[in-house]
C-alpha positions in Angstrom: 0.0 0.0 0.0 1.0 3.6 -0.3 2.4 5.5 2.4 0.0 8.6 2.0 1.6 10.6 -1.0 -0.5 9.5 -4.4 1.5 10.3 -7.7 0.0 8.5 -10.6 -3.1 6.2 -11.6 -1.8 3.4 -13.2 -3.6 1.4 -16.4 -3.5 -2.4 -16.8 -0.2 -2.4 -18.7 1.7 -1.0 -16.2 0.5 -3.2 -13.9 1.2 -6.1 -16.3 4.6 -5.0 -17.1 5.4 -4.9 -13.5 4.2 -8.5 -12.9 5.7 -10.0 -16.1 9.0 -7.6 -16.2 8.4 -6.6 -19.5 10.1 -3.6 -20.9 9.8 -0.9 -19.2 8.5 -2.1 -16.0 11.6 0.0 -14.4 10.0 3.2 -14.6 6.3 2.1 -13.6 9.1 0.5 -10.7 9.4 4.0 -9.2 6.0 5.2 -9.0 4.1 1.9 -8.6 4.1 2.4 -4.5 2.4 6.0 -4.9 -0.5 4.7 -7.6 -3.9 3.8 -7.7 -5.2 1.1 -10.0 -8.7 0.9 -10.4 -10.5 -2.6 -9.5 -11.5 -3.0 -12.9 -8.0 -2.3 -13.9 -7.0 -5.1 -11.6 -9.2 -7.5 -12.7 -8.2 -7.0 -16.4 -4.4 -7.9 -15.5 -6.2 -11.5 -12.9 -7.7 -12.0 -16.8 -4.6 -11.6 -18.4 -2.5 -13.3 -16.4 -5.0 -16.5 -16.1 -5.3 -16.1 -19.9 -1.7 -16.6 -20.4 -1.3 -19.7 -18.3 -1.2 -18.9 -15.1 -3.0 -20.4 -12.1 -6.0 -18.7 -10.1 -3.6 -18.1 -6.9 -0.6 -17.5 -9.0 -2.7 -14.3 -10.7 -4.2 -13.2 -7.4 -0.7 -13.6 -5.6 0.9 -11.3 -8.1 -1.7 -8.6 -7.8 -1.9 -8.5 -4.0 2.6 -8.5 -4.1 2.2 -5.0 -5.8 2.4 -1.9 -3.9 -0.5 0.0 -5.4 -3.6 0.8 -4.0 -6.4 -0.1 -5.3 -9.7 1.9 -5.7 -13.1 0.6 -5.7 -15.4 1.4 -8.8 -17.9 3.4 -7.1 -21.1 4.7 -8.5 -19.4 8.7 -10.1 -16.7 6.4 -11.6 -18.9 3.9 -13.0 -21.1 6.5 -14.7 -18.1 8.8 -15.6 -16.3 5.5 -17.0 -19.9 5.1 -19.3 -20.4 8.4 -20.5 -16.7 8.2 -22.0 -17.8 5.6 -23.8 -18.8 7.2 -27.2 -15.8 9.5 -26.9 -13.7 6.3 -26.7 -15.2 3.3 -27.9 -14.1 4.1 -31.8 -10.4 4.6 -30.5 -10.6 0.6 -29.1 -10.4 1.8 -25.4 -12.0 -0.6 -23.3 -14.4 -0.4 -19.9 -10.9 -0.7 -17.9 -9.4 1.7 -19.8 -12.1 4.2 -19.6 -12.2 3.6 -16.0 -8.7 4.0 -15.3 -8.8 7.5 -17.5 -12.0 8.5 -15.1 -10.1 7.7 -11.7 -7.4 9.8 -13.1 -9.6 13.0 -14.1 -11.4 12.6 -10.6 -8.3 12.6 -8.7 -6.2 15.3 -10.6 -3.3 12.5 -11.5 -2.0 11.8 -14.2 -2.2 8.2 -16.0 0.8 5.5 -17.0 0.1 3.5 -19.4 2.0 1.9 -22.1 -1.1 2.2 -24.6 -0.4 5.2 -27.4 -3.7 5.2 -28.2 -3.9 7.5 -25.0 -1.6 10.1 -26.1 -4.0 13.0 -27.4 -7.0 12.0 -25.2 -8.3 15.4 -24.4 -10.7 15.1 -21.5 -7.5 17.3 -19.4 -5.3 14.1 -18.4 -2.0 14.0 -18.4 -0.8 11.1 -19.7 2.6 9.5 -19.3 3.9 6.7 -21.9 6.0 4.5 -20.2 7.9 2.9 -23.5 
């Protein structure tokens, strides 16, 4: 968990870098204690993971390992995550994503992801490439 100061939101491929060490999982490395992931975020990288081979508890171990904290999907995310949905549909960005972008304009931080689909969103987040 964090210890108070918040920096970033994180999207599922940071969080999946991270777990897997994929490239660039070094600079998520340095923020990853000061983030929030969203729960649906989390949930897309349990999916992943299991998708690629890996057991129920292996997934859930490596989710709970990470410093992050997580934030519950409540009811202004959930509708601010839905009414991005024709902004950001076309552009491939899924519920996850859209919910990850909606924790970050709620919370004034800005967003890793590895995605450069993100770069030019323009709802005012800032959002960080990490490779």
């Amino acid at each position: 968990m964090s210890s108070g100061r918040i920096d970033a939101v994180l999207d599922s491929s940071a969080v999946l870098a991270m777990v897997r060490s994929e490239r660039g999982h070094e600079e998520v490395a340095h923020v990853i204690a000061h983030s929030l992931v969203s729960v649906v975020n989390e949930a897309e990288v349990i999916s992943v993971l299991i998708q690629k081979g890996n057991s129920v508890v292996k997934a859930l171990d490596a989710v709970r390992a990470l410093p992050y904290t997580p934030v519950v999907l409540d009811l202004q995310l959930a509708r601010r995550a839905g009414s991005l949905w024709r902004d950001f549909k076309p552009r491939g960005l899924s519920l996850g994503d859209r919910c990850c972008l909606a924790l970050a304009e709620r919370e004034g931080l800005p967003v890793i992801t590895s995605d450069r689909r993100w770069a030019d969103i323009s709802i005012g987040v800032d959002v960080r490439l990490f490779r």
